[in-house]
N, C-alpha and C positions, 0 to 999 in steps of 0.2 A: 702121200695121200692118206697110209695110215694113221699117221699120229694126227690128220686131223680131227677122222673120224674118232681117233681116242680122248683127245679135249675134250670134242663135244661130248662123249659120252659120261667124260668126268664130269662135264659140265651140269650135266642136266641129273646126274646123281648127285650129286651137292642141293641142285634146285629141290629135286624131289628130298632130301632131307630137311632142308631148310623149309620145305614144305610141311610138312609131316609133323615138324616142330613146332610151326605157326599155328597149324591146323586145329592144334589140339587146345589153344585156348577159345579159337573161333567155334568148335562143336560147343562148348560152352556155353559160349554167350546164345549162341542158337537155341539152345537146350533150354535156356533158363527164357529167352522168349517166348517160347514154346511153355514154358510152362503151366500156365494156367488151363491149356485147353483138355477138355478131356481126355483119357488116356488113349482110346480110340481115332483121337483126332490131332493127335500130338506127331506121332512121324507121319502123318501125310502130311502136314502142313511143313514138317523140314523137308519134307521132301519135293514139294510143291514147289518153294523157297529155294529149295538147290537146281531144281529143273529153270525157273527164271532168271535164276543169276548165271546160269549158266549161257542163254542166252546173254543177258547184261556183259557176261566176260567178254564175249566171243566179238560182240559188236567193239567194247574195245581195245580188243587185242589188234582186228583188224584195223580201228582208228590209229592207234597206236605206231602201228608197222608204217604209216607215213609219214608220220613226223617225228620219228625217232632218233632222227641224224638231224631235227634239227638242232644247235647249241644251247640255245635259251631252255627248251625242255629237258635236256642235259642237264644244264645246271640246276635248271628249279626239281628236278627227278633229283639227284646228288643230295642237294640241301635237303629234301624232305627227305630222305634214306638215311642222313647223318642225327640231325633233329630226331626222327622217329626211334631210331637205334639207340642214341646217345642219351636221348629222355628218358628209357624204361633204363640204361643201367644205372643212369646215376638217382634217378629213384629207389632202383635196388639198393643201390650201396649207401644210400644217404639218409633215405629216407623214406616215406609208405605209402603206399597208393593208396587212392581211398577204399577203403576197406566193404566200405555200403555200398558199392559198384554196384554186385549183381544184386543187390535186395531194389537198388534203383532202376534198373533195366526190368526183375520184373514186376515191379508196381508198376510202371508207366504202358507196360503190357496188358497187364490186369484189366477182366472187362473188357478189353476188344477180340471183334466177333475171328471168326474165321479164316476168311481172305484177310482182314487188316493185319494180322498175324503172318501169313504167306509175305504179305509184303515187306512187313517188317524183315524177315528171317530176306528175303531177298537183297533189300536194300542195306542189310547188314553185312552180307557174303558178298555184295557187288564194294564195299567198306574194305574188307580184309583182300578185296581180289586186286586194290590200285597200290599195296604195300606190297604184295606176290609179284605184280603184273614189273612195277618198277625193279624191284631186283632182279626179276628175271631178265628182261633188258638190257639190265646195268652187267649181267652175267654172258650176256648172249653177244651184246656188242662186243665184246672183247674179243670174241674169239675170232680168229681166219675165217677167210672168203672161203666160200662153200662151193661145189661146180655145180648147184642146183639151182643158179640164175637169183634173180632180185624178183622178190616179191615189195610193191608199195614203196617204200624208203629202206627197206632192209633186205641185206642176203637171206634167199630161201631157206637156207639150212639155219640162221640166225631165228628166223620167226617161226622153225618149227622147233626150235627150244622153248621158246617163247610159249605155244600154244601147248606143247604134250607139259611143260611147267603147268599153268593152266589148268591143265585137264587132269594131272595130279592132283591138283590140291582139291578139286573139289571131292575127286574123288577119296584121297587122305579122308576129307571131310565126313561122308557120309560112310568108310568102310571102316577105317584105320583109326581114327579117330580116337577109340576108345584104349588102343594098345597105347601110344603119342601118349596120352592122360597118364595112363598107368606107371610110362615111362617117367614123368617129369614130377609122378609123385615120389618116384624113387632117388631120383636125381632133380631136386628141382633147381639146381645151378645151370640146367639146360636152356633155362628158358632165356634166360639172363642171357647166354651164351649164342642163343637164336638172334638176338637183338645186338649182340653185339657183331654179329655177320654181320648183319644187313649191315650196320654203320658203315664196316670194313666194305660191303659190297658201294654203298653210297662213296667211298672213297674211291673202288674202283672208276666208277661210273663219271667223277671231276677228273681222274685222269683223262680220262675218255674225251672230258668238254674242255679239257686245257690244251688237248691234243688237234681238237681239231683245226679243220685249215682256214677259215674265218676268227679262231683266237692266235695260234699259235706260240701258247707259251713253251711247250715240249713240242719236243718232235713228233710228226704227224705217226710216225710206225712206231711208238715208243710203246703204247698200248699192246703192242703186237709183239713186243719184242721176247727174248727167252727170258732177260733179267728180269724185268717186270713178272713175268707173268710168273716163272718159278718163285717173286718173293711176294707177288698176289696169294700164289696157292698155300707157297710155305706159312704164310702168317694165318691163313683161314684154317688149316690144319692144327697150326696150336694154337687158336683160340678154340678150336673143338675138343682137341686135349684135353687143355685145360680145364672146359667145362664141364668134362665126363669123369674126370681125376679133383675134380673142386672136394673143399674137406666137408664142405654142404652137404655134399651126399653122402659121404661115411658116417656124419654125423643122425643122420636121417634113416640109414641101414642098419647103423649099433641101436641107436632108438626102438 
């Protein structure tokens, strides 16, 4: 019974890092929302913005927890975890995002009042909360049956990874946020490195829908097994290695 409790607990330290990591581009793009309104009226409105999305989360976290085991959202969770991952690295390595992003987020802000603002910063963070919400998922199915019974389609201890992930990131968002930044200006091969978890977690997660017992191309306990899971974790550890040890960041330090 211990080493369940010790999974989960790695588990949801990973969430909470891979949180922390995300987080820090999402304060961003918040921030640069936010920006036009006066100085006075600039963190109520993020924080307005994080009080509704937080609601926003919570509705579908609990949506979430029902159809979580079914396969079809398995797969289309997986594919957009791969797609989403696999998009920012090979941009990174290939080629350049577009650069007028944030001058384009805040013109298109520019000029609206108040609350349109609020909403905006909501409908933004409820955006970054369906890329959170699925890896945590994709993180949480994997792990052992909990003795905390079944909540909706998922083991209770499965969805309270789910939700204290969740409850991280917003708060990452509105505390942390600013350390995350500081972090990735020092290292910015992390972020790259953030993205390519998820991919990694989006892999996990088609193990998970190839596993199950309406596909059955793996074995139904294969997901659960020691070899999987020690070479799930083995491989998520050295892609964090790697991105902490990347010459990006020496390069960025000697500078």
């Amino acid at each position: 019974m211990e080493s369940i409790w010790l999974e989960y607990g790695w588990t949801l330290l990973i969430l909470i890092g891979l949180e922390g990591l995300l987080s820090a581009d999402n304060a961003l793009v918040l921030a640069v929302i936010a920006k036009h309104l006066p100085d006075n009226e600039k963190g109520k409105a993020i924080n307005y913005g994080i009080i509704m999305a937080f609601v926003f989360r919570f509705i579908a976290l609990f949506a979430i927890s029902f159809i979580a085991n079914v396969w079809q959202v398995q797969a289309i969770g997986a594919a957009y975890l791969l797609y989403l991952g696999l998009k920012h690295v090979i941009q990174n390595k290939f080629g350049k995002e577009n650069e007028n992003a944030e001058e384009e987020v805040e013109e298109e802000s520019a000029g609206k009042g108040f609350w349109p603002t609020v909403g905006k910063i909501a409908l933004a963070d409820l955006a970054f909360a369906i890329d959170s919400i699925l890896a945590a998922v994709a993180l949480a199915l994997g792990l052992p049956d909990s003795p905390l019974g079944d909540f909706g389609g998922m083991d209770g201890g499965q969805f309270a990874v789910v939700v204290l992930g969740g409850i991280a990131g917003l708060i990452l968002i509105k505390f942390a946020a600013t350390w995350f930044v500081r972090l990735l200006e020092k290292r910015p091969a992390l972020e790259t490195t953030a993205y390519a978890i998820v991919a990694w977690v989006g892999v996990k997660l088609a193990v998970i829908t190839l596993a199950h017992n309406d596909i059955g191309v793996l074995p139904h306990d294969f997901p659960h097994s020691t070899g999987w899971t020690l070479t799930f974790y083995g491989v998520l550890v050295g892609i964090a290695l790697l991105g902490w040890f990347a010459p990006s960041n020496k390069r960025v330090q000697e500078g």
